[in-house]
N, C-alpha and C positions, 0 to 999 in steps of 0.2 A: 943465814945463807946470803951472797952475795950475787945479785944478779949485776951485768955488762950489758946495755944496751946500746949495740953502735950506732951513731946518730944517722949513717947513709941508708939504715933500715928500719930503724924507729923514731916516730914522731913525739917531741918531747911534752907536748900536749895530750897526746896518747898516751903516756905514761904516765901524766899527771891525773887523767880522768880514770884509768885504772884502779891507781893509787886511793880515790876516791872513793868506788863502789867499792874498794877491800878493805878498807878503812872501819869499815862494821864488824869484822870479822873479831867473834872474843878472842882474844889473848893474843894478838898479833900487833904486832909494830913494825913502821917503815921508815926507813932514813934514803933520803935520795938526797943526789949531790950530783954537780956535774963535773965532768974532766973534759979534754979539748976534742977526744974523739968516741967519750961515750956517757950514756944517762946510768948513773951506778945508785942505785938500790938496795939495801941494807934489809933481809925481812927477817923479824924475831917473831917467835910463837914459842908454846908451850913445851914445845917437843922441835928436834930437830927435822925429824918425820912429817911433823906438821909444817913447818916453817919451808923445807922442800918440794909439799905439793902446792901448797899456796903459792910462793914463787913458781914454779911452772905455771900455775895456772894464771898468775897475771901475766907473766909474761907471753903468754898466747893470748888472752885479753887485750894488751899492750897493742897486740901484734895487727889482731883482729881491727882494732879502733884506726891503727895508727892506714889498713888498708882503705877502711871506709872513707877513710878524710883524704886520701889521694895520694899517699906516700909523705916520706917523712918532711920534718918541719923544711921549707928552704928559706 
């Protein structure tokens, strides 16, 4: 599954600390890369079922960090 993280709403530090605490998760992998106007994230899991709530849930994690820190990277 493919996540889009547009940079004017998420902080790419936030996405990197996400990427961190999921990082535990069994059978899950992450590929992230950036492009000019967004933070793109790659998640594999066991199941495609899996791999889609995982992705939702960092990327509300993602979401969550990127508010605490004061909006995204400038």
């Amino acid at each position: 599954m493919t996540l889009r993280f547009h940079r004017a709403l998420y902080a790419g530090t936030a996405i990197d600390a996400a990427l961190g605490r999921f990082a535990q998760l069994a059978n899950t992998g992450f590929d992230r890369r950036e492009e000019v106007d967004h933070f793109v994230v790659e998640v594999t899991a066991s199941s495609e079922a899996r791999a889609k709530k995982i992705a939702h849930e960092l990327a509300n994690f993602a979401l969550g960090l990127t508010i605490e820190q004061g909006g995204p990277d400038r």
